[in-house]
N, C-alpha and C positions, 0 to 999 in steps of 0.2 A: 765273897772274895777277900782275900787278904789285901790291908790296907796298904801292903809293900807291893803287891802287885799288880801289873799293869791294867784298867780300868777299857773296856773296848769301846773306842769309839761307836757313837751309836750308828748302825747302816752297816759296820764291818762283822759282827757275826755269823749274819748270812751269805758272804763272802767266803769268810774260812770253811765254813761247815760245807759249802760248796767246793774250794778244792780239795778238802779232806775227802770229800766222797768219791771225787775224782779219782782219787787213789786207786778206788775200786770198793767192791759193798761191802756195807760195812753197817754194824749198829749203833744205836743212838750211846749207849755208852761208852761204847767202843771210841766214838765220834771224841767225846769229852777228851778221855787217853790218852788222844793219838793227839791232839789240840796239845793237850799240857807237855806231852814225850816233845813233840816236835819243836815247841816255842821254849824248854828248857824248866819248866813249872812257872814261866812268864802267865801265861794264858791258862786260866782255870774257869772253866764253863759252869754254872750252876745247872742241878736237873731242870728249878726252875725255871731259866731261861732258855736253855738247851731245847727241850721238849717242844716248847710251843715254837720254836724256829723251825723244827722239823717239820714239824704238822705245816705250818705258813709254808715253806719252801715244798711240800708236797701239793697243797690247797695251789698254787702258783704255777704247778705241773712241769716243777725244776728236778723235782727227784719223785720217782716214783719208789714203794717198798710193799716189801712182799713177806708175810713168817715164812722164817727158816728156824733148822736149830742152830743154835751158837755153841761154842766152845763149851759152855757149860752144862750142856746137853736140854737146855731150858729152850722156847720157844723165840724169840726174840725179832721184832721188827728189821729186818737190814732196808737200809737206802740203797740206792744207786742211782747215777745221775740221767737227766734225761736228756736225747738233743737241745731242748729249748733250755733245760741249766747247763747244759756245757757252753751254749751261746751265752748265758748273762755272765757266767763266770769268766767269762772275756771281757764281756763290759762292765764286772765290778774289778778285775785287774787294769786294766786301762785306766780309771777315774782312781782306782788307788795310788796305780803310779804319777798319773798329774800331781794329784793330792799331798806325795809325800814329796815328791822333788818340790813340791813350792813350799811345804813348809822348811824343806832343807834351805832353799834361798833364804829366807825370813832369816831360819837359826843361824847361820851362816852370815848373813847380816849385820847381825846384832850382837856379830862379836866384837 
């Protein structure tokens, strides 16, 4: 990651990568993309990190995936999400939202 750019909180990856899926299915690359399009190249995902979040959020039986071909006409993993990840991505939005409005209070504060 660029040292200009934003560092993710550790616990909120698997969060994004969860409403990105939500979008609808989607590939692990794809995943990364739509992370960086979305957030304005704030948020830049390594394969590194990327990959094994998938695999854990699959292992967890939040997203299930299945080969398709992708756009590139190559083979490619897609996600998509499952009942039991559309429920946690409720409860990591809910714990985000506490999360940010109290650190707003603090910033806010300590002006």
């Amino acid at each position: 990651m660029d040292p200009e750019k934003s560092d993710l909180l550790q616990g909120t990856l698997d969060m994004l990568i969860l409403k990105v899926v939500a979008l609808g299915p989607i590939h692990g690359y794809a995943v990364a993309q739509r992370l960086r399009q979305i957030s304005r190249d704030a948020l830049q995902v390594q394969q590194g990190s990327l990959y094994p979040a998938l695999h854990r959020l699959e292992k967890r039986k939040w997203l299930q995936a299945e080969w398709r071909d992708a756009e590139s006409g190559r083979q490619a993993k897609f996600y998509a999400l499952t009942a039991a990840g559309r429920k946690q991505l409720g409860v990591e939005e809910e714990s985000w939202e506490r999360l940010s409005e109290a650190i707003g209070l603090v910033m806010r504060a300590a002006k």
